[in-house]
C-alpha positions in Angstrom: 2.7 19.0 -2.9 4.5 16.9 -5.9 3.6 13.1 -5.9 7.4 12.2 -4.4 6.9 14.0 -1.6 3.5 13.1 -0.7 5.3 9.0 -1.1 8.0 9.9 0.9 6.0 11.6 3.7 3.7 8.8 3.8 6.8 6.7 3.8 5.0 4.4 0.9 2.1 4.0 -0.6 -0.3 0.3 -0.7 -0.1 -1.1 -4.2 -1.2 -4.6 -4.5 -3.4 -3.0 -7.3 -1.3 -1.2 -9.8 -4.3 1.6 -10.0 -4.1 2.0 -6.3 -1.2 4.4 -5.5 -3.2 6.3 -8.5 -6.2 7.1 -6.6 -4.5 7.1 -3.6 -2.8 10.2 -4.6 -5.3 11.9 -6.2 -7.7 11.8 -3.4 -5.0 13.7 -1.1 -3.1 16.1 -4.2 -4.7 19.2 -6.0 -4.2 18.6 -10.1 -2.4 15.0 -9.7 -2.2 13.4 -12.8 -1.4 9.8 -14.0 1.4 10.7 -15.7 3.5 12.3 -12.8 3.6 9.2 -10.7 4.0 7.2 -14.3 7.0 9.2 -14.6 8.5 8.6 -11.4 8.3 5.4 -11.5 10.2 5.5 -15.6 12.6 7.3 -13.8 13.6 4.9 -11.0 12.3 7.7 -8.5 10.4 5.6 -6.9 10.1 2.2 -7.1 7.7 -1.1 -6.4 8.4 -3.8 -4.0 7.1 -5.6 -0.7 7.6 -3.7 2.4 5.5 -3.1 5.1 3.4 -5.6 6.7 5.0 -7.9 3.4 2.7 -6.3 1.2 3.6 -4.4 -2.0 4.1 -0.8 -1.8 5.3 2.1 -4.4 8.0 3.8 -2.1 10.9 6.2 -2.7 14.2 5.4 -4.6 15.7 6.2 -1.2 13.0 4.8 1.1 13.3 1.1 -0.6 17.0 1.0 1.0 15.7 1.1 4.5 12.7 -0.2 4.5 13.3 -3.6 2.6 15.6 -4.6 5.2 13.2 -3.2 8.0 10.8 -5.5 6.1 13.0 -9.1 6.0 11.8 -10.5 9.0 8.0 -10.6 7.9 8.7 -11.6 5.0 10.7 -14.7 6.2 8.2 -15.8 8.7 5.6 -15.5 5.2 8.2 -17.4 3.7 8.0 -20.5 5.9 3.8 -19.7 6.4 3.1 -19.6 2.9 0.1 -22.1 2.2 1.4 -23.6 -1.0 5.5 -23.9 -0.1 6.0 -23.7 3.8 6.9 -27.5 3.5 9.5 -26.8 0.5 12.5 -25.5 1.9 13.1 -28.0 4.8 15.5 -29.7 2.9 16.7 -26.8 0.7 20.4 -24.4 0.4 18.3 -21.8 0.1 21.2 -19.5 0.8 22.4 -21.1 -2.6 19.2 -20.8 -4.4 19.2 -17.0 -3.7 22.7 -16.5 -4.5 22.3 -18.1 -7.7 18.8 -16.1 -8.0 20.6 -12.9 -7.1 23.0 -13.5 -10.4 20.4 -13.8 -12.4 18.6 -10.8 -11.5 21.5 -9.0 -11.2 21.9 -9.6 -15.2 18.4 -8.8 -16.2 15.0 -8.3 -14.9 13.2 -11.6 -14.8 9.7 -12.5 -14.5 8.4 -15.1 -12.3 7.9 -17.6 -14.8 11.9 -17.3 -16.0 13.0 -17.7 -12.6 10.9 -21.0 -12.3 12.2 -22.3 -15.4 16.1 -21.3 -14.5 15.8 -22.0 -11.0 14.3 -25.1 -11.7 17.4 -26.3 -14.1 19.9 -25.3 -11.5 18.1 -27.2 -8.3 16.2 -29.9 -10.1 15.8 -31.7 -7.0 13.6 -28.1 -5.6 10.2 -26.8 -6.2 10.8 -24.5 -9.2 8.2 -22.6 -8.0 8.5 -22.5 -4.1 12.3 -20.6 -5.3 10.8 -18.5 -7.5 8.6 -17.1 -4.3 11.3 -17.2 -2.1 12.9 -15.0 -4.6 10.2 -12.0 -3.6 10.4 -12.9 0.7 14.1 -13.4 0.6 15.8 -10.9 -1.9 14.7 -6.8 -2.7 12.8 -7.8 -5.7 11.9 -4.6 -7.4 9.1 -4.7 -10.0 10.5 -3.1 -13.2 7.5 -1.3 -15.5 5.6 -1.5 -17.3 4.4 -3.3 -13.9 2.4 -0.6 -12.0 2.2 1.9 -14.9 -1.0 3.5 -15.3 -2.9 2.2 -18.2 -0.1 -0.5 -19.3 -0.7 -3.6 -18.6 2.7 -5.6 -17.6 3.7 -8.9 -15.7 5.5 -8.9 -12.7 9.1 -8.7 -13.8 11.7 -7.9 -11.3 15.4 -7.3 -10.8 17.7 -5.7 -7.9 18.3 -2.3 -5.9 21.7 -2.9 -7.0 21.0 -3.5 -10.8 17.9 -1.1 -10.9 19.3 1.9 -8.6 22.6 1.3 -8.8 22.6 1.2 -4.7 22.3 -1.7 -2.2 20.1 -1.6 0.9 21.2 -0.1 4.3 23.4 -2.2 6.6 21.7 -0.2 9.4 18.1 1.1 8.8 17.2 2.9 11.6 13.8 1.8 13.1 13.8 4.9 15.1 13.8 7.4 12.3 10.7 5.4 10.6 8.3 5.2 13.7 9.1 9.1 14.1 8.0 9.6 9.9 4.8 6.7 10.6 3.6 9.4 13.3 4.5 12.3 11.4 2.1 11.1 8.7 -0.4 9.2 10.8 -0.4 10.5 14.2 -1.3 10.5 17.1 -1.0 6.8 17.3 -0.4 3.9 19.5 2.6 1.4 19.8 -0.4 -1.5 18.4 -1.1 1.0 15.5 2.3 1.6 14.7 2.8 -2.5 14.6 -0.3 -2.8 12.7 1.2 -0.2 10.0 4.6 -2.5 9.7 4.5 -5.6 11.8 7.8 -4.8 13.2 8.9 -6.7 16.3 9.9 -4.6 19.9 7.9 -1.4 19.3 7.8 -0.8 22.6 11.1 -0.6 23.3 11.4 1.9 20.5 8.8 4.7 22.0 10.6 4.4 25.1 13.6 5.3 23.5 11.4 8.2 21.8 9.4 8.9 24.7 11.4 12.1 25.5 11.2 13.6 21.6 7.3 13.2 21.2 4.1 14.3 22.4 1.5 11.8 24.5 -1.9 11.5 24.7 -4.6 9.3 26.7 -8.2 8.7 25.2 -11.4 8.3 27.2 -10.2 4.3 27.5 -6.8 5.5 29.0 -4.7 4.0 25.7 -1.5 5.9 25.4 -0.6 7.6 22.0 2.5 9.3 21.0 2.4 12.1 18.2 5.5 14.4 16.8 5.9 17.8 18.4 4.2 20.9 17.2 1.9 19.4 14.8 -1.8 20.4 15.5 -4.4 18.3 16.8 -7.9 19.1 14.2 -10.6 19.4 16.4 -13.7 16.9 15.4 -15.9 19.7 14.7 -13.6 21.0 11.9 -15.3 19.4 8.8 -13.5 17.1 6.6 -14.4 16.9 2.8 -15.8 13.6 1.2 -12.7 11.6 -0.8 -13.0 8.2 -2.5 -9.5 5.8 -1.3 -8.9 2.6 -3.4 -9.3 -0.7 -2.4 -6.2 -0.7 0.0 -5.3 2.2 1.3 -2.5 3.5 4.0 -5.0 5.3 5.7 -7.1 2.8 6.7 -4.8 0.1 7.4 -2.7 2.3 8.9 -4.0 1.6 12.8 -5.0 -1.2 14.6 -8.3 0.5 16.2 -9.8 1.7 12.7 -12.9 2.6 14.9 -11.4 5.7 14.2 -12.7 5.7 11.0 -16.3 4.1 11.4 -17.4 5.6 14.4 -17.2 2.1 16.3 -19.7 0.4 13.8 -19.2 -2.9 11.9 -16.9 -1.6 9.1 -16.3 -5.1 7.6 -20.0 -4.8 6.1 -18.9 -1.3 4.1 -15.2 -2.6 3.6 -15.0 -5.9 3.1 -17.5 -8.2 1.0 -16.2 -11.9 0.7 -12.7 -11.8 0.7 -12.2 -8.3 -1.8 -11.5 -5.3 -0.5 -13.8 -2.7 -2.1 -12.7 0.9 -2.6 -13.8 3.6 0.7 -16.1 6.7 0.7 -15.0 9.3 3.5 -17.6 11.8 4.6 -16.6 14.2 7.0 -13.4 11.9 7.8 -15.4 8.7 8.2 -16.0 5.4 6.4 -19.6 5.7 5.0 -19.4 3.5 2.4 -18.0 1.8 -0.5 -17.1 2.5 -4.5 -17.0 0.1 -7.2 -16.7 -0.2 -10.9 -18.9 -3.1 -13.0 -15.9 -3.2 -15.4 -12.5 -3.9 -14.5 -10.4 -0.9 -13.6 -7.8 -1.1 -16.8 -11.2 -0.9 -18.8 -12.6 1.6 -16.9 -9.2 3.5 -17.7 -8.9 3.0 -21.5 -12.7 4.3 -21.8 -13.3 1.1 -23.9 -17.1 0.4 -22.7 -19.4 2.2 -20.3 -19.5 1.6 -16.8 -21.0 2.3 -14.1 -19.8 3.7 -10.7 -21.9 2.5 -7.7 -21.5 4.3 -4.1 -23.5 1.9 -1.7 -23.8 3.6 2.0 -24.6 2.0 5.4 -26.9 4.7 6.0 -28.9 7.1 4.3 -27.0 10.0 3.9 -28.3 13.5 4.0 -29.5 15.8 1.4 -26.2 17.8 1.3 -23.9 15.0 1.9 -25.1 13.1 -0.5 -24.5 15.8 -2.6 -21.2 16.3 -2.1 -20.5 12.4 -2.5 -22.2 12.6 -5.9 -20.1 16.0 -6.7 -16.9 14.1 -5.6 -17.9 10.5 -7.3 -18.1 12.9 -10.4 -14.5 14.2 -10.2 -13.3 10.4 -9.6 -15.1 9.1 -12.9 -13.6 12.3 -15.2 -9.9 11.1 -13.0 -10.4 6.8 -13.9 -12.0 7.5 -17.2 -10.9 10.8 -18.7 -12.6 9.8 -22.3 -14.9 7.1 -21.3 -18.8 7.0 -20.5 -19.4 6.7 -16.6 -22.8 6.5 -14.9 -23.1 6.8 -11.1 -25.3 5.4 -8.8 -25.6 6.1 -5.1 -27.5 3.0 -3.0 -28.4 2.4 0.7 -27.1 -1.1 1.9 -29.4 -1.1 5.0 
């Protein structure tokens, strides 16, 4: 399957870390390379912005339109949340502030930092910087590349649908048609799954409405979940093969039961350490453990020092498993680090 369709099907991929949609699609696509999804992106196929959940995802040219506004009321509640500005905008037009923002990135792509400064000599009475977030929470703000290329660094520099795609966002996204494409891609599912996936509002009401189009299910707890018509169930004793998902991936933040995905253990000890997300190890479909790097990733892309690839399990893994992790672990180095030197080491947490 080409990249674009594998984005569109999974109706966006997670990208707070440019590398991210990178591994993401190579641990689902035969023969990905960095360049395809580079290209896309150079080509305004698909494009980077905050969607679901408010959190920035590499989406379709086409999918941006609909799910942006989809997206708006998250992102205003985050807007009045936020821990630094949710006290700015009490006294602020900021229906002004964003049409005056709106010209400016309707001109040219601005970074953060220019909107501050320009923002800040329009509304010197405002927090330059408080408008300069809003601009993300409140208007489609695209990231332009070299943002999310590859092995390019860039700063976050942003414009409009309008001035980037030459199109403006639906007047009437339909809800409907996304929850249908959520289970198509991550099915069978819940209605708290498929508000954990996109923190819409009044789910409910929306399975109702596609109760009669879609399959239902009950598991041994008697929770409801809805799936799309003729798609097959894989039974459990079908094996899965081992894949390695970045640190944020749609799979796994995809429900709100991931015990799905750990077997009812504690997955925060294999996920989450501190506050950073750590990259997943799947082995037969399940989260066994966790990948890191000792260099940052952009080094470990450019090949500029050796590194070290560490895959720490919860568990001892068998002989042939752990094989197939270490088979796998070496097809992820040879994708992050084509020309560089990467060692791997496989540890036991517990």
């Amino acid at each position: 399957m080409p990249a674009i369709d594998t984005i569109r099907h999974l109706v966006g991929l997670q990208a707070q870390e440019p590398p991210d949609p990178f591994i993401g699609l190579w641990s689902r696509l035969s023969g990905f390379t960095t360049d395809e999804l580079d290209q896309l992106l150079l080509d305004r196929a698909v494009v980077r912005l905050t969607v679901q959940r408010g959190t920035m995802h590499v989406v379709t040219a086409d999918d941006c339109l609909v799910l942006r506004p989809l997206a708006q009321h998250v992102l205003t509640q985050q807007l009045h949340t936020h821990q630094d500005f949710r006290g700015a905008f009490g006294e602020m037009d900021l229906d002004a502030v964003m049409t005056y923002a709106r010209q400016l990135l309707d001109e040219s792509p601005r970074s953060t930092k220019q909107l501050r400064v320009l923002l800040g000599e329009r509304f010197p009475a405002h927090d330059a910087a408080a408008m300069a977030f809003a601009c993300r929470n409140q208007l489609p703000f695209i990231q332009v590349p070299p943002r999310g290329l590859w092995a390019r660094p860039g700063e976050v520099v942003g414009t409009t649908p309008e001035s980037w795609l030459g199109r403006s966002p639906s007047e009437a996204p339909s809800v409907d048609e996304v929850m249908v494409r959520y289970l198509a891609a991550f099915g069978p599912a819940t209605v708290q799954d498929a508000a954990t996936w996109s923190r819409y509002t009044g789910l409910r009401e929306v399975f109702e409405r596609l109760r009669p189009q879609l399959r239902t299910f009950r598991d041994e707890a008697g929770r409801e979940y809805f799936d799309v018509p003729d798609v097959p169930v894989i039974d459990a004793d079908i094996p899965a093969p081992v894949r390695f998902l970045p640190q944020y991936d749609n799979l796994l933040l995809s429900h709100a039961d991931r015990a799905r995905f750990t077997g009812g253990e504690d997955f925060s000890q294999v996920w989450l350490t501190q506050t950073k997300f750590l990259g997943t190890v799947l082995v037969d479909g399940m989260g066994a453990g966790m990948w890191r790097f000792d260099q940052p990733t952009r080094v470990v892309q450019t090949g500029s020092k050796p590194t070290t690839l560490t895959i720490t399990t919860k568990s001892p893994l068998s002989h042939d498993a752990a094989d197939d992790v270490l088979a796998e672990a070496q097809r992820f180095a040879a994708f992050v680090s084509p020309t560089g030197t990467v060692d791997i080491a496989l540890a036991v947490t517990g």
